[in-house]
C-alpha positions as CSV (number, residue, x, y, z in Angstrom):
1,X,0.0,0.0,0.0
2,X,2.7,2.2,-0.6
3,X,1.8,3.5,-4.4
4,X,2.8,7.2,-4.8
5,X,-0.6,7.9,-6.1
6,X,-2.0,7.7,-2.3
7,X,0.6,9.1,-0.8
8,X,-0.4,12.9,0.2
9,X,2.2,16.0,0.9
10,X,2.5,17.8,4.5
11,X,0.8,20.7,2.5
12,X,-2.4,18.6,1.1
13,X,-2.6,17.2,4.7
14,X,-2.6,21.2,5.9
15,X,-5.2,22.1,3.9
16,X,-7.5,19.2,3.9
17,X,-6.9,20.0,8.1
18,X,-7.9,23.9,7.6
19,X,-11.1,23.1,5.4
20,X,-12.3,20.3,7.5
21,X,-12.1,22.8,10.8
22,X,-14.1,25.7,8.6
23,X,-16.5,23.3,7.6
24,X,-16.8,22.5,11.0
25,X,-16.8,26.1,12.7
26,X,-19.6,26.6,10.0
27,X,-22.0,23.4,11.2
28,X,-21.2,24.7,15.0
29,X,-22.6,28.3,13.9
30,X,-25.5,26.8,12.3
31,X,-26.6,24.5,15.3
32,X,-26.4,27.5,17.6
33,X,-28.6,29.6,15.4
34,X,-30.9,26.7,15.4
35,X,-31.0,26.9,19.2
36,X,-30.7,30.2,20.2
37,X,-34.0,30.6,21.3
38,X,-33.9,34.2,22.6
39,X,-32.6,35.0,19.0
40,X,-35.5,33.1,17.5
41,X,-37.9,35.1,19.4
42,X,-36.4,38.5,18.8
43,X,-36.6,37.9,15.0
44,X,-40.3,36.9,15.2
45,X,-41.2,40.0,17.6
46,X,-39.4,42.0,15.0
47,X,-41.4,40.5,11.9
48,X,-44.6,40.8,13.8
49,X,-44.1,44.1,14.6
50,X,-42.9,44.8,11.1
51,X,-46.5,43.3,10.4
52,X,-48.5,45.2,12.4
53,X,-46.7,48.6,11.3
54,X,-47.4,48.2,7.8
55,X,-51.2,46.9,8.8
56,X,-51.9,49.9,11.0
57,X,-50.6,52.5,8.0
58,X,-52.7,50.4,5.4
59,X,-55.7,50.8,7.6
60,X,-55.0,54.7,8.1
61,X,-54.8,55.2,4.2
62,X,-58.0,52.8,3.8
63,X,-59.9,55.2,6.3
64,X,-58.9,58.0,5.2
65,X,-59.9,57.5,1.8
66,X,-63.5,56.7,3.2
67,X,-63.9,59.7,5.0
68,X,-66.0,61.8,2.5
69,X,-64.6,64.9,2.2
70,X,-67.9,66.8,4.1
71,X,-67.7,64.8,7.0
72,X,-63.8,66.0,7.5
73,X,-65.3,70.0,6.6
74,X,-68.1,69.2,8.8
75,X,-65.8,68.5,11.6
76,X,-63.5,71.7,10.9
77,X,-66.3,73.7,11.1
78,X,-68.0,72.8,14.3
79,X,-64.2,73.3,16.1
80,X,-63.8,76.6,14.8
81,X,-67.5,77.6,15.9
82,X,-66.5,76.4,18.8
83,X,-63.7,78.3,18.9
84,X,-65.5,81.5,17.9
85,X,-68.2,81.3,20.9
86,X,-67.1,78.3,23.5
87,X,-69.6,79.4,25.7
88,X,-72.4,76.7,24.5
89,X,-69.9,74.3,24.8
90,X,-68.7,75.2,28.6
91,X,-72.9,75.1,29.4
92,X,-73.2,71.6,28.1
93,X,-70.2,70.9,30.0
94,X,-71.4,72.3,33.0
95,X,-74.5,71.1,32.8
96,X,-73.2,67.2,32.3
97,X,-71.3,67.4,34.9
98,X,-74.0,69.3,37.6
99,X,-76.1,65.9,36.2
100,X,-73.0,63.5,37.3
101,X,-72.6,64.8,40.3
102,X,-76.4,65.1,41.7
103,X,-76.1,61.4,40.7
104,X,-73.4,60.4,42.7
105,X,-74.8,62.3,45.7
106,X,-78.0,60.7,45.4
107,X,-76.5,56.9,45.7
């Protein structure tokens, strides 16, 4: 069993050594990805929250674009009549809460 053909140099034996302990480092990488756990769960948070991001700004556009255009007006008007005379507004606050308290009292 001494044929020439076999017979490999310091240098081959080297490098065969130095691949086989890459391959290796890369398998002992991959098996602690696989088990890092805390990782695992980070990643998923980050991809759900990714998720609900991009669901929460869809839903914003989609409501938006059904708001009809008066209701939004409507809504700017009534806060700058309110603005111009609040004093309706302070009554019927008044009033609600006169109403809430006689309420409590009477418990």
């Amino acid at each position: 069993m001494s044929d020439n053909a076999d017979a490999k140099s310091p240098d081959e034996i080297r490098q065969e050594i130095e691949q086989t302990r890459e391959e290796l480092g890369d398998t002992v990488e991959a098996l602690g990805a696989k088990t890092d756990v805390k990782g695992q769960a980070r990643v998923k948070v980050d991809e759900i929250k990714g998720n609900v991001k991009s669901t929460m700004s869809d839903l914003g556009s989609k409501a938006q674009e059904a708001t009809p255009a008066s209701a939004a007006s409507g809504g700017e008007q009534l806060a700058a009549k309110i603005r111009e005379n609040p004093a309706p507004l302070a009554l019927g606050g008044a009033l609600v809460l006169g109403f809430l308290i006689g309420r409590r009292r009477g418990r």
